[in-house]
C-alpha positions as CSV (number, residue, x, y, z in Angstrom):
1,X,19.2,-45.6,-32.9
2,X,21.9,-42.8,-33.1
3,X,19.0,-40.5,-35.1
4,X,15.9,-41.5,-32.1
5,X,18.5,-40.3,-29.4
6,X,20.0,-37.2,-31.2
7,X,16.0,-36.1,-31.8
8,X,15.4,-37.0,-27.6
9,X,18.0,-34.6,-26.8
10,X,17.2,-32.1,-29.1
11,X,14.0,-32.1,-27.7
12,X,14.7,-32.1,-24.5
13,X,17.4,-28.9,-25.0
14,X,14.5,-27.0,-26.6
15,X,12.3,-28.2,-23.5
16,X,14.7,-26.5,-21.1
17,X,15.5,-23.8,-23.4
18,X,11.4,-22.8,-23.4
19,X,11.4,-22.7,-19.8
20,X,14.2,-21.2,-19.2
21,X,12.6,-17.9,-21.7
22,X,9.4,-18.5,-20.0
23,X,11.2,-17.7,-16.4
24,X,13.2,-14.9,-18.0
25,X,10.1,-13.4,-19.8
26,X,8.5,-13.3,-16.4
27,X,11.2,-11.8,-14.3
28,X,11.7,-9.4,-16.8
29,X,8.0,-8.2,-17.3
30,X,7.9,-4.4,-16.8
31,X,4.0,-3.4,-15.9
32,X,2.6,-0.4,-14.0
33,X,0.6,0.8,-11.2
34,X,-1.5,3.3,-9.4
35,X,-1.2,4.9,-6.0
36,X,-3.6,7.4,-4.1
37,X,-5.3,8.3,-1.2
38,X,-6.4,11.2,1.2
39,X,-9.5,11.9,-0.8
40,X,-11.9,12.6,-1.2
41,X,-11.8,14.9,1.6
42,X,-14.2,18.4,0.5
43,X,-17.5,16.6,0.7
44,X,-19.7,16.5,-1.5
45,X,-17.4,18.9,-3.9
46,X,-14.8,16.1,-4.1
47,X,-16.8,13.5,-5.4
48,X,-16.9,14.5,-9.0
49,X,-13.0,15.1,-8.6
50,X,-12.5,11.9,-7.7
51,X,-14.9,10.2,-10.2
52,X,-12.8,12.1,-13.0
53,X,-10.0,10.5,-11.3
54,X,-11.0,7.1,-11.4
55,X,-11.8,7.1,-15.3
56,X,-8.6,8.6,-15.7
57,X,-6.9,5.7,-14.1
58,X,-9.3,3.4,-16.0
59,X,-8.3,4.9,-19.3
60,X,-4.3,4.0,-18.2
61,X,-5.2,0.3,-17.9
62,X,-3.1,-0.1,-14.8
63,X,-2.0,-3.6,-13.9
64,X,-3.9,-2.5,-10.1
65,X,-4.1,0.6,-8.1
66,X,-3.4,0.7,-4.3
67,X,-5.3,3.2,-1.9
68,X,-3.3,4.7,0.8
69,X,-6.5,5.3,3.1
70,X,-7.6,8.4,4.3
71,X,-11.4,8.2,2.4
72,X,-12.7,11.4,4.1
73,X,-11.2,14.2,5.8
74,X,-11.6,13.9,9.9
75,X,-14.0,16.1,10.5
76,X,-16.3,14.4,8.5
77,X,-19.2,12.0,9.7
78,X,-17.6,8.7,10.4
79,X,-21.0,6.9,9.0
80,X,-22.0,4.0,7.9
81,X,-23.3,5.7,4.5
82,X,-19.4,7.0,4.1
83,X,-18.0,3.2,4.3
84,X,-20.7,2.3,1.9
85,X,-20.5,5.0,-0.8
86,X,-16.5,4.4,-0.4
87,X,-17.0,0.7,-1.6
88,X,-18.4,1.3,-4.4
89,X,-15.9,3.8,-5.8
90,X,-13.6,1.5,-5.1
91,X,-15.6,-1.3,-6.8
92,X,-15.5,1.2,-10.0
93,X,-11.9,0.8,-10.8
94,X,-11.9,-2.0,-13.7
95,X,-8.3,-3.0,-11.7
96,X,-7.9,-4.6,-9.2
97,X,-7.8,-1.7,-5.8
98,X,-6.1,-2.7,-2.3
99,X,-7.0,-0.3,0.0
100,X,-5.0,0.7,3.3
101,X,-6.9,2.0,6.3
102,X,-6.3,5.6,7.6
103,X,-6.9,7.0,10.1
104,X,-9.5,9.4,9.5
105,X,-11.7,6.1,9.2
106,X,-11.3,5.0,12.5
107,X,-8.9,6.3,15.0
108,X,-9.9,9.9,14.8
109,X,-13.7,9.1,14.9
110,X,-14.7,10.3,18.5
111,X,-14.3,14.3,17.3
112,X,-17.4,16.0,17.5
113,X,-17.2,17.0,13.7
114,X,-16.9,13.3,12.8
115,X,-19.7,12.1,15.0
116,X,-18.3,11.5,18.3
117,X,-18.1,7.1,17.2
118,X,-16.3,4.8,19.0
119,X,-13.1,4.5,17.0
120,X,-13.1,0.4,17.7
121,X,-16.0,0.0,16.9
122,X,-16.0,2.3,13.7
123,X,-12.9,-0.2,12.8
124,X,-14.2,-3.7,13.1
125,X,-17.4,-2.5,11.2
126,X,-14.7,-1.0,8.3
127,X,-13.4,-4.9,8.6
128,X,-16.8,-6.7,8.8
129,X,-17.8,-4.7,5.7
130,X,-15.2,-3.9,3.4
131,X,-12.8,-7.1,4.0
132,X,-14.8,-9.8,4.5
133,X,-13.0,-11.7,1.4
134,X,-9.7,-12.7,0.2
135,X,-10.5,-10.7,-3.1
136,X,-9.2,-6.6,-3.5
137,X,-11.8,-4.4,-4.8
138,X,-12.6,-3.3,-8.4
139,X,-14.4,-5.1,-11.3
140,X,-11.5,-7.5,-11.9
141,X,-10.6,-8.9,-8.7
142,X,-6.9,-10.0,-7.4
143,X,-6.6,-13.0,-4.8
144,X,-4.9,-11.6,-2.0
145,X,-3.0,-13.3,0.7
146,X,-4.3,-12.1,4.2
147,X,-2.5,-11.9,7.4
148,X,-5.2,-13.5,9.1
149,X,-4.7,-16.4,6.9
150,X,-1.6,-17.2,7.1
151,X,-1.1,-16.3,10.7
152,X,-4.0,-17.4,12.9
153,X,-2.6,-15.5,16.2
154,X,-3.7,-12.3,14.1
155,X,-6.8,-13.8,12.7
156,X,-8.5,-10.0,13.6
157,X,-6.1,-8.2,11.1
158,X,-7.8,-8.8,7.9
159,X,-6.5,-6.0,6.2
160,X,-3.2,-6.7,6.0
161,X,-2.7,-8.4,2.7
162,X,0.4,-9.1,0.2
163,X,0.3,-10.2,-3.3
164,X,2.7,-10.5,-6.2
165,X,3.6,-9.2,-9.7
166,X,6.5,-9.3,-11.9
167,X,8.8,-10.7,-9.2
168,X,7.4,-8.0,-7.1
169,X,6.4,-8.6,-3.5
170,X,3.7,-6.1,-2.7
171,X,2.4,-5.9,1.5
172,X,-0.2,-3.9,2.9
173,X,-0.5,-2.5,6.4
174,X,-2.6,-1.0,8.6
175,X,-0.5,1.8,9.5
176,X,-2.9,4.6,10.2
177,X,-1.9,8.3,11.3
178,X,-2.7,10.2,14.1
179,X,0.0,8.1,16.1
180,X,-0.5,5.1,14.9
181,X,-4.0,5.3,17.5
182,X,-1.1,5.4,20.6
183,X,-1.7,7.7,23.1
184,X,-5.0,8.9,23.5
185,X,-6.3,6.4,26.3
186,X,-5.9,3.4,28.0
187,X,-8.1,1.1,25.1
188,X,-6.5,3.0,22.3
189,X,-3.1,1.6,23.5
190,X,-3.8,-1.6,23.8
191,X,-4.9,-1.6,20.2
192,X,-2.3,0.0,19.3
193,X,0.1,-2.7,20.8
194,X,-1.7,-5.7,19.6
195,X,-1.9,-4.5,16.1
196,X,1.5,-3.1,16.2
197,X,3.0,-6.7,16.7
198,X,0.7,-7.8,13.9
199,X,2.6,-5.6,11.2
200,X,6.0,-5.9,12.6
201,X,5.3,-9.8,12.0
202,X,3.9,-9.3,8.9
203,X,6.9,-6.9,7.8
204,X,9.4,-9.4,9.2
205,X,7.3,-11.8,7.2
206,X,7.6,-10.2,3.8
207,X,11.2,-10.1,4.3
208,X,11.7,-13.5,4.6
209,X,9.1,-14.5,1.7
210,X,11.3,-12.0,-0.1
211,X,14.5,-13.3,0.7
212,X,13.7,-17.3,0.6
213,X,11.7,-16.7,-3.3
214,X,14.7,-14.4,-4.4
215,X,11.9,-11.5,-5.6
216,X,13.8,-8.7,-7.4
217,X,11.9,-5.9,-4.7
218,X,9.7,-5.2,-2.3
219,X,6.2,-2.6,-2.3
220,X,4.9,-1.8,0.9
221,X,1.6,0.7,1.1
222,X,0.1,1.8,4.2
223,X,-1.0,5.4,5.6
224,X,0.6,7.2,7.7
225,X,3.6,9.4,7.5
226,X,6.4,7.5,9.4
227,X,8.7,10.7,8.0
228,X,7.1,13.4,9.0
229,X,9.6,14.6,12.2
230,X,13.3,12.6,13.1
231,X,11.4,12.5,16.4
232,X,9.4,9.5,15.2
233,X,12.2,7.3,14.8
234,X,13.4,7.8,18.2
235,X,10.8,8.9,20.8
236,X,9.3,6.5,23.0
237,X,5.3,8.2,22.7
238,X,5.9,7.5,18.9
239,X,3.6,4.8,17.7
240,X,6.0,4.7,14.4
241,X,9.8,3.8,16.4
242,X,9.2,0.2,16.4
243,X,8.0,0.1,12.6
244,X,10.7,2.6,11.2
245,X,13.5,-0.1,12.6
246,X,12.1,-2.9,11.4
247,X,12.4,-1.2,7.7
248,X,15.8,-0.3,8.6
249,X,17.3,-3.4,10.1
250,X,15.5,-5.5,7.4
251,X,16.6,-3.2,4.8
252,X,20.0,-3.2,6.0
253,X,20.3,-7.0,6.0
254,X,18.3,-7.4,2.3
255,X,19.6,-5.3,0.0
256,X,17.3,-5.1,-2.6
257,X,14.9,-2.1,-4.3
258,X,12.4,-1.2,-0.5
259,X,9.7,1.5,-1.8
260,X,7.8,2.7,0.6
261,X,4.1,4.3,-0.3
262,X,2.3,6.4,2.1
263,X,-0.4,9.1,2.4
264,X,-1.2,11.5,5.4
265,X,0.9,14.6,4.7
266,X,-0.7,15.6,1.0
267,X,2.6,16.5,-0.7
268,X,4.2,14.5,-3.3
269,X,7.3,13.2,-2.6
270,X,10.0,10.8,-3.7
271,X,13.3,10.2,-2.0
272,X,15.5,7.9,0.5
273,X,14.1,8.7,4.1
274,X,15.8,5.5,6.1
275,X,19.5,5.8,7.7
276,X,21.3,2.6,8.3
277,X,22.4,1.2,11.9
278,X,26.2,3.8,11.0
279,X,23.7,6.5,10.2
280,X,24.5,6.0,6.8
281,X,21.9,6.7,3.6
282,X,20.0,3.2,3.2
283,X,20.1,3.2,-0.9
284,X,18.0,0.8,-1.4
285,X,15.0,2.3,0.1
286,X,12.8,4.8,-1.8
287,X,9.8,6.2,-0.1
288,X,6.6,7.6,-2.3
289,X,4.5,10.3,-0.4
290,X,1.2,10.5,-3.1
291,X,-0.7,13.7,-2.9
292,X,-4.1,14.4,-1.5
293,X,-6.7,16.4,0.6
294,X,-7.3,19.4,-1.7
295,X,-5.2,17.9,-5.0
296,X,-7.2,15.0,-5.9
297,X,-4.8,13.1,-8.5
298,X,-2.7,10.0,-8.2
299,X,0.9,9.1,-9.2
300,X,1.5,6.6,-11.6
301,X,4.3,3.9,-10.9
302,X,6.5,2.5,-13.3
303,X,8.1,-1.2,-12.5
304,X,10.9,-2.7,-14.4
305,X,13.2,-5.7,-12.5
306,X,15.6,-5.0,-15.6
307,X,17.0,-1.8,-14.2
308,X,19.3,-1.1,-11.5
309,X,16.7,1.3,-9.9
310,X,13.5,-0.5,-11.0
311,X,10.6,2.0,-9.5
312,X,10.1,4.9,-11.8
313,X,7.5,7.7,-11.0
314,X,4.7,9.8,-13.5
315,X,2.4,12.3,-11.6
316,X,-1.6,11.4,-13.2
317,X,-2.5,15.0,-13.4
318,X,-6.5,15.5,-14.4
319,X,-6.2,19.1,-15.6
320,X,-10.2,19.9,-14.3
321,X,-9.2,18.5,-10.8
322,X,-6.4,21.5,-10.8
323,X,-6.6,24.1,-7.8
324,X,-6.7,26.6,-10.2
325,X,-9.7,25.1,-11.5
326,X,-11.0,24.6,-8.2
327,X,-10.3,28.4,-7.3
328,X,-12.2,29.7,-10.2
């Protein structure tokens, strides 16, 4: 009897300890990923750039890569061929790709140069077309969870998406430039304010998925450049105000690693742009501007829960995409 129950509790101690490794093996799985965006914008002289970009990024073996929008500059043609040619670039990473709309897509459509489009209607085609699944681009495919599913008031907004990794939290949002689409008439307001309560719910969301699961951090991609001027945090015209303050209050009140990935303003840059409630540095928010328009190459982003400062940062530089190579 006394040798039957000492080998039950020995087995049940070596049960418990396997699980417990297994959880610890998971939290502490350090992986990497990909970000880009704003590209290709010199048409058709980009395009072999940014096909020497994508094997590059295929030779890394990233866990995914997330596209930051921006597929064309916007004074291109807003066409149909353009959304088309675009899907299957990004069906030609062997990673999983999210992508994040810009706003050269869509909201900057009526120019003359890009074709003088309806911007709405350019949009809900970019929706009927490219995110018509649960599944991200690329050969291997990542199940996504979509706003639209989870919150059937914003059934439209299929493009924001959020998925996980490593105790990660990753979100996606359509948070285009050019204002957000606020301010140019009466209908691009009223987009504007219906999707803007969309993301603000799906922020708030991630927040409290974050919070309630005890995930180490939070990644959140979109487009637009909510840093560009202070004025954007403050003005009432801005179509960013209501978006930088959710960041900071949620921030505030969750102090875990924020990083915040962006395109727009084609510089690279990494640093702590949000300011708490006392005007005080917010530490645990990073922000990661990736580089664009005439640099076509991608940062690389290192994720490690084991580190006080988990997000670490390698530029992927493809020497023949240089612009001294493209000057020569």
């Amino acid at each position: 009897m006394y040798l039957r129950g000492q080998k039950t509790i020995t087995s049940g101690i070596f049960l418990i300890l396997v699980i417990y490794l297994s959880i610890g093996i998971a939290y502490a799985e350090s992986f990497k990923f990909i970000a880009l965006g704003d590209m290709p914008y010199s048409q058709p002289a980009d395009f072999p750039r940014f096909e020497q970009l994508i094997s590059s990024i295929n030779s890394q073996k990233p866990a995914f890569s997330i596209f930051v929008g921006d597929t064309k500059s916007g004074s291109s043609p807003c066409s149909n061929e353009h959304i088309e040619k675009m899907t299957a670039y990004f069906n030609s990473f062997k990673a999983p790709l999210i992508y994040s709309i810009g706003d050269n897509e869509w909201t900057d459509c009526h120019r003359a140069l890009a074709g003088q489009f309806n911007p709405l209607e350019r949009l809900e085609h970019i929706r009927s077309k490219q995110f018509q699944s649960s599944n991200s681009f690329g050969v291997a495919k990542l199940k996504l969870q979509r706003q639209s599913e989870l919150m059937p008031q914003f059934s439209r907004y299929v493009e924001n998406s959020l998925w996980t990794r490593g105790h990660f939290l990753f979100v996606n949002l359509h948070i285009p430039g050019s204002n957000n689409n606020l301010g140019r008439d009466e209908e691009s307001n009223q987009e504007y304010q219906i999707r803007n309560q969309a993301n603000l719910a799906w922020i708030n969301y991630a927040y409290e998925f974050a919070r309630e699961k005890k995930y180490a951090g939070i990644i959140f991609a979109f487009q637009a450049d909510l840093f560009y001027s202070p004025e954007l945090a403050t003005s009432t015209s801005s179509g960013y105000r209501d978006t930088i303050s959710a960041f900071r209050d949620q921030s505030e009140k969750l102090a875990i690693p924020i990083l915040l990935i962006h395109g727009d303003s084609h510089q690279l840059k990494i640093d702590q742009p949000l300011m708490n409630s006392k005007n005080q540095l917010l530490e645990n928010v990073y922000r990661l501007e990736v580089m664009g328009a005439n640099q076509v190459q991608a940062v690389e982003v290192r994720v490690n829960a084991q580190e006080s400062g988990p997000f670490s940062f390698r530029p992927l530089f493809v020497p023949q995409n240089s612009i001294a190579k493209q000057n020569q």
